[in-house]
C-alpha positions as CSV (number, residue, x, y, z in Angstrom):
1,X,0.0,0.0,0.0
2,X,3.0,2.1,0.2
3,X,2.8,3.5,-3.7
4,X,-0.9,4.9,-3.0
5,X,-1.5,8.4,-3.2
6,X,-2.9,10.0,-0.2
7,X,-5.3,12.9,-0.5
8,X,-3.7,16.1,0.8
9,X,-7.4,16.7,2.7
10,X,-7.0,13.4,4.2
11,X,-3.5,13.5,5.6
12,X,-4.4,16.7,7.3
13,X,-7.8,15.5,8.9
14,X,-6.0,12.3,10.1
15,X,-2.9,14.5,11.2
16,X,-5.6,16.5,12.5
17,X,-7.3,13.6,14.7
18,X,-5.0,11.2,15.3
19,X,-4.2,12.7,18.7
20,X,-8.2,13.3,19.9
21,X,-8.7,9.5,18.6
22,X,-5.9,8.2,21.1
23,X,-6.7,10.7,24.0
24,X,-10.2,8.9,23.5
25,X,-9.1,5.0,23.5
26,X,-7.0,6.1,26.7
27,X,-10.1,7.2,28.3
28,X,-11.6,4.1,27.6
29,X,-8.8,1.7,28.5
30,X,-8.8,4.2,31.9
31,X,-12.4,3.4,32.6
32,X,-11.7,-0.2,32.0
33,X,-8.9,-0.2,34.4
34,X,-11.2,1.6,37.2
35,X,-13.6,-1.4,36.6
36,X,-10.8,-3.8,36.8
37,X,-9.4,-2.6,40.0
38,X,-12.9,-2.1,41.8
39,X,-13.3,-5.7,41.3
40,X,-13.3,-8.4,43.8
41,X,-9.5,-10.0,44.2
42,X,-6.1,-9.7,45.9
43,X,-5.1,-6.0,45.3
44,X,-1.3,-8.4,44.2
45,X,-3.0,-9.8,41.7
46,X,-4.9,-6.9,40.7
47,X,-1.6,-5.0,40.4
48,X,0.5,-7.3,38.2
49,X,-3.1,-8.4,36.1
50,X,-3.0,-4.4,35.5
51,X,0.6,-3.9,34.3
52,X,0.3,-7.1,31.9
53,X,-2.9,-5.0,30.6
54,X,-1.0,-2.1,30.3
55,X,1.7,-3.0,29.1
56,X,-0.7,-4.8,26.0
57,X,-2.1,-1.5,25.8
58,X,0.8,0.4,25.1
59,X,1.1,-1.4,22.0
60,X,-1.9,-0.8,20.0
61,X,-2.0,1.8,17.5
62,X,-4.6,3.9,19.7
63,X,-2.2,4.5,22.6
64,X,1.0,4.6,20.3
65,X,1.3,4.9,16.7
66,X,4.9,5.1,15.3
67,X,6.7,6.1,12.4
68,X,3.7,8.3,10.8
69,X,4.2,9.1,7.4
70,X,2.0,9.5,4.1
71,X,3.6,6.3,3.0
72,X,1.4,3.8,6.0
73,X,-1.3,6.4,6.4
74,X,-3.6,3.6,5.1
75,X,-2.3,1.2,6.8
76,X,-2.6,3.5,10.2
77,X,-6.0,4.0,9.6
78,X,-6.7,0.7,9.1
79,X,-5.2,-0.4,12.1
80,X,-7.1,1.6,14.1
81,X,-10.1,0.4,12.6
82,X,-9.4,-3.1,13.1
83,X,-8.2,-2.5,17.2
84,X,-11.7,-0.1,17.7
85,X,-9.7,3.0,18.4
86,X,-12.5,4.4,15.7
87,X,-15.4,3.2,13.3
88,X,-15.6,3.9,10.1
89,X,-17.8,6.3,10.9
90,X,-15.0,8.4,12.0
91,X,-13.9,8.7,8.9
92,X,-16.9,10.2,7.4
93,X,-15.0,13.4,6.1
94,X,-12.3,11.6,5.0
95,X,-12.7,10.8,0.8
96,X,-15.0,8.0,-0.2
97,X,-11.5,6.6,-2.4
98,X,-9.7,6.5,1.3
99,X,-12.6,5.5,3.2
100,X,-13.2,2.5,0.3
101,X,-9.3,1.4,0.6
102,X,-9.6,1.2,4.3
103,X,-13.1,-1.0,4.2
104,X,-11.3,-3.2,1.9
105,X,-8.0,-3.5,3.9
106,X,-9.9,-4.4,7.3
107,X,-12.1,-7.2,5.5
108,X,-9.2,-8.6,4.5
């Protein structure tokens, strides 16, 4: 996917969200965490559960996305799609031919 063109509009909007779609999945894995640790259990196992969980977290694209570039901005967006950082509703304002290349590359 590297050779695809990217919309100048696009790259903008995406440069444009990218940081209010991961400030949003943080709040989400936080809330998730609360839950988690108001559970019934040994606060020791409730610790170490928690870092294994964050340390999962850290990994997906909607807590860290490296090396951003217009050459994987389709594959970024994908990704993000197929972790549930955002719906393709999110990318209503992007162009139908991006939001077509990323409903194909998350069917795959």
């Amino acid at each position: 996917m590297n050779g695809m063109e990217v919309n100048e509009k696009d790259w903008k909007l995406f440069r444009k969200n990218l940081p209010d779609w991961q400030e949003n999945y943080m709040e989400k894995l936080i809330k998730e965490y609360i839950e988690f640790l108001k559970g019934d259990g040994l606060a020791s196992d409730k610790f170490w559960e928690l870092e294994k969980k964050i340390k999962a977290d850290k990994k997906n694209p909607g807590v860290l996305l490296q090396d951003v570039r217009r050459s994987n901005f389709h594959m970024h967006l994908a990704s993000l799609v197929r972790c549930e950082v955002i719906s393709m509703d999110d990318l209503e304002e992007f162009s139908d031919e991006t939001r077509e290349t990323i409903e194909r590359m998350v069917s795959w």
